[in-house]
ZADO-1210 file (C-alpha; in nm, 4 decimals, padded with zeros to 6 digits):
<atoms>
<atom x="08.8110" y="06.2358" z="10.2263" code="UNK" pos="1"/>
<atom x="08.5279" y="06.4579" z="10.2519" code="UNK" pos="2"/>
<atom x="08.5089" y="06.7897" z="09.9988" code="UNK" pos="3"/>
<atom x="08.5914" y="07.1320" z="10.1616" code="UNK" pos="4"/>
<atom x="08.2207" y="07.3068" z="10.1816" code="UNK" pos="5"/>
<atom x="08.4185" y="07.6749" z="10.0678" code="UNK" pos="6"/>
<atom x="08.6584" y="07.6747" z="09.7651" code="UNK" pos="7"/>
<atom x="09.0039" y="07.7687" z="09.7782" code="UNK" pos="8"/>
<atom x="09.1160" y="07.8436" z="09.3981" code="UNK" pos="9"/>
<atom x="09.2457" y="08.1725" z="09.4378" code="UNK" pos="10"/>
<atom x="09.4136" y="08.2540" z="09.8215" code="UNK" pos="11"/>
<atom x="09.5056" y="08.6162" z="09.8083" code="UNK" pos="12"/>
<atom x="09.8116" y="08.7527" z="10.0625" code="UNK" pos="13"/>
<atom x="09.7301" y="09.0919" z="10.1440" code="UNK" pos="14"/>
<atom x="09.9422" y="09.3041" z="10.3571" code="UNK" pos="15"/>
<atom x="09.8690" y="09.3756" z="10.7302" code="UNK" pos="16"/>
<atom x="09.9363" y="09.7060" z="10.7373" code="UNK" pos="17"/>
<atom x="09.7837" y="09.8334" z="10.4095" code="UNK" pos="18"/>
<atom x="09.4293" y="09.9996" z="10.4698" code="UNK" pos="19"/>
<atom x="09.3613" y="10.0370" z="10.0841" code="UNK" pos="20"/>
<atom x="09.4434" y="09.6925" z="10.0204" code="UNK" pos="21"/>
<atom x="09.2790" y="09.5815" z="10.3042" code="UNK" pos="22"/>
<atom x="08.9420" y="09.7419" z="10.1624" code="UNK" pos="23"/>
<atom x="09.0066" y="09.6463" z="09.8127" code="UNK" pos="24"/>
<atom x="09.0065" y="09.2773" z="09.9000" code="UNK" pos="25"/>
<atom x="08.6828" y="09.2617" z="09.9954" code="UNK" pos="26"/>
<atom x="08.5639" y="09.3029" z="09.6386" code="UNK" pos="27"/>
<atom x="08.8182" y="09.0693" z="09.5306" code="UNK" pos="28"/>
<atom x="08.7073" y="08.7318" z="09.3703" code="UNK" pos="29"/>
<atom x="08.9024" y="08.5192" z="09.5725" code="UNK" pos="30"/>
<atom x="08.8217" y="08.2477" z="09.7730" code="UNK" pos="31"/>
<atom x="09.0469" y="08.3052" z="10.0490" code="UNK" pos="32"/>
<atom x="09.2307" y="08.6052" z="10.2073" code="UNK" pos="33"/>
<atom x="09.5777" y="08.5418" z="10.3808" code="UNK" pos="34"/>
<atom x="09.6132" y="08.8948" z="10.5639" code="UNK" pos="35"/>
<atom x="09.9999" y="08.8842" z="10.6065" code="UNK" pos="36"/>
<atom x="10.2036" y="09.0265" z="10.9046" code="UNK" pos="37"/>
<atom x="10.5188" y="08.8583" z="10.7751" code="UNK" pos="38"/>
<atom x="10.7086" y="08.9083" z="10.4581" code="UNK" pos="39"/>
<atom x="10.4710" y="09.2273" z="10.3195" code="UNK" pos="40"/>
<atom x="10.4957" y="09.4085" z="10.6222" code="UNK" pos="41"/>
<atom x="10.8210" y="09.6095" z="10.7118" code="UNK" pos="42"/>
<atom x="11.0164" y="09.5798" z="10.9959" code="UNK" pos="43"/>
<atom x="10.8857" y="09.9261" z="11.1627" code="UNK" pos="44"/>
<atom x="10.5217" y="09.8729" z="11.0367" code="UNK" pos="45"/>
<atom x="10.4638" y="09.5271" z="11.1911" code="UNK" pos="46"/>
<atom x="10.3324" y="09.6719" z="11.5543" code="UNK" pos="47"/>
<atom x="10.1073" y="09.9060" z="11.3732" code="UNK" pos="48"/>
<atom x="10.0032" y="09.6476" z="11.1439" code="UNK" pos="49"/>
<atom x="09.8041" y="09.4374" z="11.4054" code="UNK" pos="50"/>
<atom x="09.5884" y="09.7355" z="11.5054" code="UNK" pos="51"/>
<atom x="09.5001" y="09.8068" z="11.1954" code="UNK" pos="52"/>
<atom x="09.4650" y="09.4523" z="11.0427" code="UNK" pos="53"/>
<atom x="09.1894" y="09.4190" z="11.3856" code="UNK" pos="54"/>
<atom x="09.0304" y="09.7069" z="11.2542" code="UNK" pos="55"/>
<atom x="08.9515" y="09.5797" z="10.9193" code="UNK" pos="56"/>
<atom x="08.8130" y="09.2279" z="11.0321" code="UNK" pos="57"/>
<atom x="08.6247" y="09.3957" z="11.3046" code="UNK" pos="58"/>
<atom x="08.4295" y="09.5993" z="11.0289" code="UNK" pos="59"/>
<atom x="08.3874" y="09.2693" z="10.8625" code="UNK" pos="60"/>
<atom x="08.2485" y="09.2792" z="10.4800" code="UNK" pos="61"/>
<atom x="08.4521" y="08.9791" z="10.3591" code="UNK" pos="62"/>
<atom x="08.1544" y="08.7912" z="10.3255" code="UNK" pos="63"/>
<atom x="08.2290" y="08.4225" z="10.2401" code="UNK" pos="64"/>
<atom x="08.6220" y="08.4246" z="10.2011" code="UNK" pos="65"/>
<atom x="08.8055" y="08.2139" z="10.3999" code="UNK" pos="66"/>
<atom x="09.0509" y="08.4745" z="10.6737" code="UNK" pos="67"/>
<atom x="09.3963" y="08.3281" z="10.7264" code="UNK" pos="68"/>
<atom x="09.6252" y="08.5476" z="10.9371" code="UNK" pos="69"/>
<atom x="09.9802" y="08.4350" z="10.8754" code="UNK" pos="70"/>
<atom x="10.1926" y="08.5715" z="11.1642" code="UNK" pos="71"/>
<atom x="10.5942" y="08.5875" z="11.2299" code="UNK" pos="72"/>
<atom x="10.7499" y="08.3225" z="11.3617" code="UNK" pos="73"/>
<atom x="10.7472" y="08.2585" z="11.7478" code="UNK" pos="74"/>
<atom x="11.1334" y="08.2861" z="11.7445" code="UNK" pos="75"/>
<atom x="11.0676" y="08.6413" z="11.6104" code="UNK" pos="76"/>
<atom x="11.0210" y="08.9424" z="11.8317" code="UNK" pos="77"/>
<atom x="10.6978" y="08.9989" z="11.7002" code="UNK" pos="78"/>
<atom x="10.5975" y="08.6431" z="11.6872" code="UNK" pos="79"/>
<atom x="10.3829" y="08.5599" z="12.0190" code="UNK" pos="80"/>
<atom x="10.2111" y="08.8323" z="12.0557" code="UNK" pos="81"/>
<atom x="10.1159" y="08.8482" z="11.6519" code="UNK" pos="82"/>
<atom x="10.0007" y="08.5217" z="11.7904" code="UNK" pos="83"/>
<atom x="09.7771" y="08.6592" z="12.0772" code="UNK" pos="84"/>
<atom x="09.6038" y="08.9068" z="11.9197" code="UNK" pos="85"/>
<atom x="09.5538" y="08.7116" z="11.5833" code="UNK" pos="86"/>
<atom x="09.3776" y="08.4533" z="11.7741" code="UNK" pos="87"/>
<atom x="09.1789" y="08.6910" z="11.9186" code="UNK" pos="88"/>
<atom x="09.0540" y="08.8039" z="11.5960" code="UNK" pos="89"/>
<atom x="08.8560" y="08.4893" z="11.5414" code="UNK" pos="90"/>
<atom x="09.0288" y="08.4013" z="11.2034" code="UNK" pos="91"/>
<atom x="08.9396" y="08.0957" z="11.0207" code="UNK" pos="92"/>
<atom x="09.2878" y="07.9871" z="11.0640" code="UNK" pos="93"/>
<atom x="09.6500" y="08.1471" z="11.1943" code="UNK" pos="94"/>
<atom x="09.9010" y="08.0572" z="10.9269" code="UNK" pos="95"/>
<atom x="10.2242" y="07.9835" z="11.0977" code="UNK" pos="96"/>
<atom x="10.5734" y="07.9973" z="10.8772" code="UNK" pos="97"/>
<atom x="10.8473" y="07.7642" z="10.8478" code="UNK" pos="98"/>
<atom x="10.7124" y="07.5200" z="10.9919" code="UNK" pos="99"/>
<atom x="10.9738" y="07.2548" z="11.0750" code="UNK" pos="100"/>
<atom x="10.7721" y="06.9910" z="11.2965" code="UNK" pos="101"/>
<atom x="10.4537" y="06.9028" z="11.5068" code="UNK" pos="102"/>
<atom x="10.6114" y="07.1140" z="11.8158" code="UNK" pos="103"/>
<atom x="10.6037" y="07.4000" z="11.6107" code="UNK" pos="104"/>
<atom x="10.1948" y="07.3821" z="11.5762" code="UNK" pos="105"/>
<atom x="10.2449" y="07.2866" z="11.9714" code="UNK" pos="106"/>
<atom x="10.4167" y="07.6302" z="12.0294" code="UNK" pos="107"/>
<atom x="10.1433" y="07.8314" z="11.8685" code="UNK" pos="108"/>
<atom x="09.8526" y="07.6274" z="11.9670" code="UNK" pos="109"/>
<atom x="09.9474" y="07.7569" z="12.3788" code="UNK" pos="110"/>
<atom x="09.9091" y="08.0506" z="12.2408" code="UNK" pos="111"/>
<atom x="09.5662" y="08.0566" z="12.0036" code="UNK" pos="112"/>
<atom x="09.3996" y="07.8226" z="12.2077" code="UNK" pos="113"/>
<atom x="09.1300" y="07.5914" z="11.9698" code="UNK" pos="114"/>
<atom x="09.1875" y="07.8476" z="11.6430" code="UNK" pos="115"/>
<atom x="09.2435" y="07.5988" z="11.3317" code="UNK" pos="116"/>
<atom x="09.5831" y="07.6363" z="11.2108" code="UNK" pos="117"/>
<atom x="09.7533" y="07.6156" z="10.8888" code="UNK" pos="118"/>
<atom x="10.1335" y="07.5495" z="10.8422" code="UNK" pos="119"/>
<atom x="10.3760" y="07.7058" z="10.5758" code="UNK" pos="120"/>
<atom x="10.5617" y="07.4184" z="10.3958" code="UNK" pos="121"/>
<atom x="10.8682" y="07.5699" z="10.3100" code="UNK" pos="122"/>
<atom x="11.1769" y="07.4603" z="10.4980" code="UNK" pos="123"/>
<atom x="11.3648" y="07.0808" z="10.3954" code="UNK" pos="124"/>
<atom x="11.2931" y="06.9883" z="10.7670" code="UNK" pos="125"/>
<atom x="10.9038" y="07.1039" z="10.7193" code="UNK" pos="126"/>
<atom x="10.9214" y="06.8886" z="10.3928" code="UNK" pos="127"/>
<atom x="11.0457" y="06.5420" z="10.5707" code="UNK" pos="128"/>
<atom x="10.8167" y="06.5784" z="10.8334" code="UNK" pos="129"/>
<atom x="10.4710" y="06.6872" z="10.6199" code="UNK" pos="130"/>
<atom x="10.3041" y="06.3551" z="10.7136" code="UNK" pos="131"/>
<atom x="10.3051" y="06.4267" z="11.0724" code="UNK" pos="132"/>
<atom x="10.2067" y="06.8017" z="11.0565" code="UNK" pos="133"/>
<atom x="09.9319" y="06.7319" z="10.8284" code="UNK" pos="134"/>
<atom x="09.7712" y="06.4920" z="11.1322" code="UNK" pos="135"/>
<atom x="09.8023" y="06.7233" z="11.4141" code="UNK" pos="136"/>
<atom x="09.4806" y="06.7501" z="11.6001" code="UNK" pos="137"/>
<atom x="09.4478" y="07.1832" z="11.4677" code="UNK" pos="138"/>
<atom x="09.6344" y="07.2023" z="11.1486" code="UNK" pos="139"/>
<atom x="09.3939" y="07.2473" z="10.8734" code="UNK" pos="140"/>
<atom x="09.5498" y="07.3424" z="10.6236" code="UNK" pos="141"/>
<atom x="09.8984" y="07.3382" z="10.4639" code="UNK" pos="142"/>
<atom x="10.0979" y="07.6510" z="10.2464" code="UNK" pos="143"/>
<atom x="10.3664" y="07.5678" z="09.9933" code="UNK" pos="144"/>
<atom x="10.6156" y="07.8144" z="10.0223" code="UNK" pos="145"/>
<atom x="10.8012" y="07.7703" z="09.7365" code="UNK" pos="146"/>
<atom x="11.0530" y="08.0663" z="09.7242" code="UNK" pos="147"/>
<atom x="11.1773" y="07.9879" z="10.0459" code="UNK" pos="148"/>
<atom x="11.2047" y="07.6206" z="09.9878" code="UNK" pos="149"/>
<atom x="11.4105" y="07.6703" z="09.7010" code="UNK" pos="150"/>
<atom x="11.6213" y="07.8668" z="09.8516" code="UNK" pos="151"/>
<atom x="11.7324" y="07.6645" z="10.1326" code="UNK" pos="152"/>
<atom x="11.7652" y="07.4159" z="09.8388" code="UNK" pos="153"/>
<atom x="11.9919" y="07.5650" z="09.6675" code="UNK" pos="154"/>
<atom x="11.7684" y="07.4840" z="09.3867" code="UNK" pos="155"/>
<atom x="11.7696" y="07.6871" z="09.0312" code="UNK" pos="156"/>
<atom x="11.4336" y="07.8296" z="08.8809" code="UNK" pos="157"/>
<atom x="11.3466" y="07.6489" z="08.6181" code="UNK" pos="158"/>
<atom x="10.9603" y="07.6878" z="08.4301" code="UNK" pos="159"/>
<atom x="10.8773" y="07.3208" z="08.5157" code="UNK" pos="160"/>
<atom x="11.0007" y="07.3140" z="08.8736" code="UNK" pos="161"/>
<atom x="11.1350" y="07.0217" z="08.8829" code="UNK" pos="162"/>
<atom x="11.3466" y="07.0727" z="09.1397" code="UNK" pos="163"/>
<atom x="11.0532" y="07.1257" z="09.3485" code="UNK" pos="164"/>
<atom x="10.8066" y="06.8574" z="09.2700" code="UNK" pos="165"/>
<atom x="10.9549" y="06.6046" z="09.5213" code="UNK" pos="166"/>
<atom x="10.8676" y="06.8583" z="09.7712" code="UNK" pos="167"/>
<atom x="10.5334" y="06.9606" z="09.6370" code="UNK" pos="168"/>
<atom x="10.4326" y="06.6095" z="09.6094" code="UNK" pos="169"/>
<atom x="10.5089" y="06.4772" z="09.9601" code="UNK" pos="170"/>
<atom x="10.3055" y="06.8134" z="10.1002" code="UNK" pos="171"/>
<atom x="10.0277" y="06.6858" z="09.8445" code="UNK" pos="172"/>
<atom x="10.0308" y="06.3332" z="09.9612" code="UNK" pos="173"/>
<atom x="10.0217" y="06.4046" z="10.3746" code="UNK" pos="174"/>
<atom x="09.7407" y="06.6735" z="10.2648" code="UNK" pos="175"/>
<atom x="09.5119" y="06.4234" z="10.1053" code="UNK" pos="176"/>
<atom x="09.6136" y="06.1311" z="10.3973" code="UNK" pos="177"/>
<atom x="09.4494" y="06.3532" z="10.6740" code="UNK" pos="178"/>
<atom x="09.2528" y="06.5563" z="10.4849" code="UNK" pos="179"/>
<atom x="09.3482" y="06.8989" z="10.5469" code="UNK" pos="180"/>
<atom x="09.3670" y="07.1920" z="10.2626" code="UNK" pos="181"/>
<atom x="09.6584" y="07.2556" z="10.0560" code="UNK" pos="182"/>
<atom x="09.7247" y="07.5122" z="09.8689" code="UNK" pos="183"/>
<atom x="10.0526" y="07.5440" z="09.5934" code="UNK" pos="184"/>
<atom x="10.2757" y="07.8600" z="09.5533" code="UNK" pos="185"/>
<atom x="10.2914" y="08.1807" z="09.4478" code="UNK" pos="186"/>
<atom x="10.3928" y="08.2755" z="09.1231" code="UNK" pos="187"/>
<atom x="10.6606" y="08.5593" z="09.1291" code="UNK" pos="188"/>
<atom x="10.5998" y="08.7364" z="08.7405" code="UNK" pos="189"/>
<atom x="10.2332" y="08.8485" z="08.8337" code="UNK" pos="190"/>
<atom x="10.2606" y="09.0072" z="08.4681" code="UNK" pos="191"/>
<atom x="10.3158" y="08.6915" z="08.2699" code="UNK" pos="192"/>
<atom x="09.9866" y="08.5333" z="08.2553" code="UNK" pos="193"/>
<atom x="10.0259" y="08.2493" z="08.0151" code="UNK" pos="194"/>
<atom x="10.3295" y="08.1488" z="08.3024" code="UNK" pos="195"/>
<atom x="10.1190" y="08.1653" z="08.5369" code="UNK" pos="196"/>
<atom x="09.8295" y="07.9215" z="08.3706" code="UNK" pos="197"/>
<atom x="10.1275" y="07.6590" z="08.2805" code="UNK" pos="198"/>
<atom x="10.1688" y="07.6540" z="08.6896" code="UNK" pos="199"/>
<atom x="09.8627" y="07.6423" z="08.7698" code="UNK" pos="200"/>
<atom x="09.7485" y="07.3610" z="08.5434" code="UNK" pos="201"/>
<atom x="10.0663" y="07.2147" z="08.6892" code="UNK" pos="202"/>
<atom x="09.9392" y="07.2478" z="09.0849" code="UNK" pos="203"/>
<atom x="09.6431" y="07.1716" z="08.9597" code="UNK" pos="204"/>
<atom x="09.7103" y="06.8347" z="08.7712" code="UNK" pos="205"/>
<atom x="09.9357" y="06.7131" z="09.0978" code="UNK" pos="206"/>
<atom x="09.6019" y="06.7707" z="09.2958" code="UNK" pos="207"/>
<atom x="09.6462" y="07.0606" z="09.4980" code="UNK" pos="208"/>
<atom x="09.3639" y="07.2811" z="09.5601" code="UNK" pos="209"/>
<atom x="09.4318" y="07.5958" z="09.4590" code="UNK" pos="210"/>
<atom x="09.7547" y="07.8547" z="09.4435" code="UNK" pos="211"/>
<atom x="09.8531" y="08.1678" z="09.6750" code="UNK" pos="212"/>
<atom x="09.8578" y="08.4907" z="09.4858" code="UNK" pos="213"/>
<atom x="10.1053" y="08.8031" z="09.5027" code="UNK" pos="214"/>
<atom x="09.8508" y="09.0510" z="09.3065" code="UNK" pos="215"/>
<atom x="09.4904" y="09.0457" z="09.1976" code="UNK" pos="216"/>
<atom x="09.5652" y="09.0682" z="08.8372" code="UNK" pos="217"/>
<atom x="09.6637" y="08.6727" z="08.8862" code="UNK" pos="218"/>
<atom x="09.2863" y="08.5908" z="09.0759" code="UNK" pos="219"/>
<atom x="09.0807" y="08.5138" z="08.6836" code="UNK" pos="220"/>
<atom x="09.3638" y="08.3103" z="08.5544" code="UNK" pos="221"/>
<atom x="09.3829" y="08.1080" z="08.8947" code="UNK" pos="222"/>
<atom x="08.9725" y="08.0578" z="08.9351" code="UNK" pos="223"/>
<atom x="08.9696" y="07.9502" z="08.5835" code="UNK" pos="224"/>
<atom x="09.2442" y="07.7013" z="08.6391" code="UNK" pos="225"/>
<atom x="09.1088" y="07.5472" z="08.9412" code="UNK" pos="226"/>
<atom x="08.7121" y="07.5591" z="08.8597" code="UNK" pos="227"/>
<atom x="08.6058" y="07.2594" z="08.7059" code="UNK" pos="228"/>
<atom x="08.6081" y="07.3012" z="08.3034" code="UNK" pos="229"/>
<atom x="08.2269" y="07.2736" z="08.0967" code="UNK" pos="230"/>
<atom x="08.3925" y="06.9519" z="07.9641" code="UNK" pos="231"/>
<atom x="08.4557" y="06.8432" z="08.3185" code="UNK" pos="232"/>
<atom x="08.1137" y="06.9384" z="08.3959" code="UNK" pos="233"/>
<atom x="07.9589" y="06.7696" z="08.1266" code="UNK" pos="234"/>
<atom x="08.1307" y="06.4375" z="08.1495" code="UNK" pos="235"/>
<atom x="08.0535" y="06.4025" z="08.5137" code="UNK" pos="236"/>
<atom x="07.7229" y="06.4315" z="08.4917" code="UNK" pos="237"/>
<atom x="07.7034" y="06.1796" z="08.1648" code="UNK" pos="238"/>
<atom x="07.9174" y="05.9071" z="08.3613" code="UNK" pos="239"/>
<atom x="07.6786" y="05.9632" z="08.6940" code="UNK" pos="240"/>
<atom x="07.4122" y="05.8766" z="08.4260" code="UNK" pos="241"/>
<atom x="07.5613" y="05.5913" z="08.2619" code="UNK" pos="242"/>
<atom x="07.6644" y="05.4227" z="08.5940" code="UNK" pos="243"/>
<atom x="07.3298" y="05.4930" z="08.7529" code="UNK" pos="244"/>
<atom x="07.1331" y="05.3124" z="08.4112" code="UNK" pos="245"/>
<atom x="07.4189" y="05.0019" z="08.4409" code="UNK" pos="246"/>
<atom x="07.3292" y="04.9664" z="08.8176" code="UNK" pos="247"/>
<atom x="06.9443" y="04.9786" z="08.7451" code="UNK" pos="248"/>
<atom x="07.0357" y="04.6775" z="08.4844" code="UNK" pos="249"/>
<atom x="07.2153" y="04.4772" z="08.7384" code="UNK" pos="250"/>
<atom x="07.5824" y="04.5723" z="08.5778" code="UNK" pos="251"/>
<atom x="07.8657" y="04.6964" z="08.7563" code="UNK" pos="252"/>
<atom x="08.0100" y="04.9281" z="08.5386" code="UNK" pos="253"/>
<atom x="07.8957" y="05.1460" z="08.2417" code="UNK" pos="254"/>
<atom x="08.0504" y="05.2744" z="07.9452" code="UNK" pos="255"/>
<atom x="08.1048" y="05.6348" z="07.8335" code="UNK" pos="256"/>
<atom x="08.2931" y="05.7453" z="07.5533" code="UNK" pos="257"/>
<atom x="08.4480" y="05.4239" z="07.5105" code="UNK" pos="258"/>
<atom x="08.5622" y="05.4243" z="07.8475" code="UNK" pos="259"/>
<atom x="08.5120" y="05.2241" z="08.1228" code="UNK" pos="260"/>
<atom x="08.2871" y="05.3785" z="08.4310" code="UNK" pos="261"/>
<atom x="08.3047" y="05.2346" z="08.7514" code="UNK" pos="262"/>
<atom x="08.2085" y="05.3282" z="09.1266" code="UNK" pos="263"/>
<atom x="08.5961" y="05.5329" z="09.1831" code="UNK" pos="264"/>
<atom x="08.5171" y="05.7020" z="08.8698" code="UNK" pos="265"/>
<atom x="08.1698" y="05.8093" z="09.0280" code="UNK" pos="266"/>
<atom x="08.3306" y="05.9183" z="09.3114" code="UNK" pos="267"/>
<atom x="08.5706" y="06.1658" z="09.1513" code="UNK" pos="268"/>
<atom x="08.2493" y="06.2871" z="08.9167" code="UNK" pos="269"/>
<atom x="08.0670" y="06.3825" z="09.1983" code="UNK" pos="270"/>
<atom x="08.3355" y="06.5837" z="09.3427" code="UNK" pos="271"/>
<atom x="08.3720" y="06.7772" z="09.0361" code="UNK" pos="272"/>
<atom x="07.9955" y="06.8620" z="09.0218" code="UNK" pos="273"/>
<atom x="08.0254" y="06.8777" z="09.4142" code="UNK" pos="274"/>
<atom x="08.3239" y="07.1241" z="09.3700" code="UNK" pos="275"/>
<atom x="08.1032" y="07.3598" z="09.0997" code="UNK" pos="276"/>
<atom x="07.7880" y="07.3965" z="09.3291" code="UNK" pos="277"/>
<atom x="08.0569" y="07.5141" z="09.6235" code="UNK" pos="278"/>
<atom x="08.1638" y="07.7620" z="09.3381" code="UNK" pos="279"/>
<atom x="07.8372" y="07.8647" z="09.2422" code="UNK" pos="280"/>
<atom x="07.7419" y="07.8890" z="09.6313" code="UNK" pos="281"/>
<atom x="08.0535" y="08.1345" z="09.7075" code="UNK" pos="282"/>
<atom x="07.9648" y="08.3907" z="09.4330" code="UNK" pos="283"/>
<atom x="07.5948" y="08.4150" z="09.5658" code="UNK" pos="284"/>
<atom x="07.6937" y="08.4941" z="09.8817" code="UNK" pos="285"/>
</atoms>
């Protein structure tokens, strides 16, 4: 599966319907914007949302940051014609919720035309059938939507989310099979930071590639979590080395730090240096 050329660490929801917010995010240090017409914006706001939401991406200044428009559903009121006008806002991607099933993507796609879409994994049904969304011909991406999930659950909160990781791993898996984005998340206590690093080493560790945010204040915690480490960094480029000198001797595999080094564990080293540049390459621009 080939690496994503853009980062997404840190993927910010920002309401709509917020002008201030709206402005503020494009000094953000995130990797990816999710400009929300859904859950942040109020019933009575939503129709005035999607004038001023085209106002802000028309005036443009986001630079590099991937622009997801997540939209109400098409059994909504406001759903098809969020639709409409979000695809004609040339997004990067409209972020459909609840998605259950490939017709769902179907639905929307009549609507946006070619525009990439991404898929909010957060019903049971959504959950069973992640395999199958991941491969449809636009979906590009996939959003855990954890609260939701749990609810329909029934699950309890718990620190480790274990009542979740099923879930979260089967959305994982059908990612990485068709190699489309993923993305873990949100953490609700945007004050408690050292919670917030547990679950992001936790997405992280389960290989997703990066978490949704509720506030800025969680963006440094998130980069940090999801950039690869100076150790990382360091041991990458030593086994690239190693294996490089073994091949040039007519050896298979090499050895670094009493470990053994072989082509798979190439592979994954040049991601990580791979995945640093892309960094690097975001904050220049």
């Amino acid at each position: 599966m080939p690496l994503r050329a853009n980062p997404l660490r840190s993927v910010l929801y920002i309401p709509g319907s917020k002008p201030r917010a709206l402005e503020k995010a494009r000094k953000l240090d995130v990797d990816a914007i999710i400009f929300d017409l859904e859950d942040a914006v109020a019933p009575d706001e939503k129709e005035a949302a999607r004038a001023t939401l085209s106002d802000a991406l028309t005036n443009g200044g986001y630079g590099g940051r991937l622009k997801i428009i997540r939209i109400n559903g098409l059994d909504t009121e406001w759903g098809p014609e969020d639709a409409r006008l979000a695809g004609a806002m040339r997004p990067d991607a409209v972020l459909l919720p609840k998605v259950n099933g490939t017709n769902d993507l179907d639905a929307l796609a009549e609507i946006t035309g070619d525009t990439p879409l991404w898929a909010m994994m957060e019903t049971p049904l959504g959950i069973m059938n992640a395999p199958d969304i991941a491969a449809h011909r636009l979906c590009s991406g996939m959003v855990m939507g954890t609260n939701d999930l749990a609810k329909d659950m029934g699950a309890r909160f718990r620190a480790d989310r274990l009542p979740l990781l099923t879930g979260l791993g089967l959305c994982v898996l059908a990612a990485k099979a068709h190699g489309v984005a993923i993305v873990d998340g949100v953490y609700n206590a945007f004050k408690d930071d050292a919670g917030l690093a547990e679950e992001c080493e936790q997405g992280r560790d389960m290989g997703f590639d990066g978490k949704t945010l509720i506030h800025p204040a969680q963006i440094d915690i998130t980069n940090a979590a999801f950039a690869p480490s100076d150790t990382e960094i360091d041991l990458a480029e030593r086994q690239i080395a190693a294996y490089t000198a073994a091949l040039c001797e007519g050896q298979a595999v090499a050895v670094v730090d009493g470990r053994i080094v072989e082509n798979l564990h190439v592979a994954t080293a040049r991601e990580t240096l791979a995945k640093r540049d892309a960094i690097a390459a975001s904050k220049a621009e």
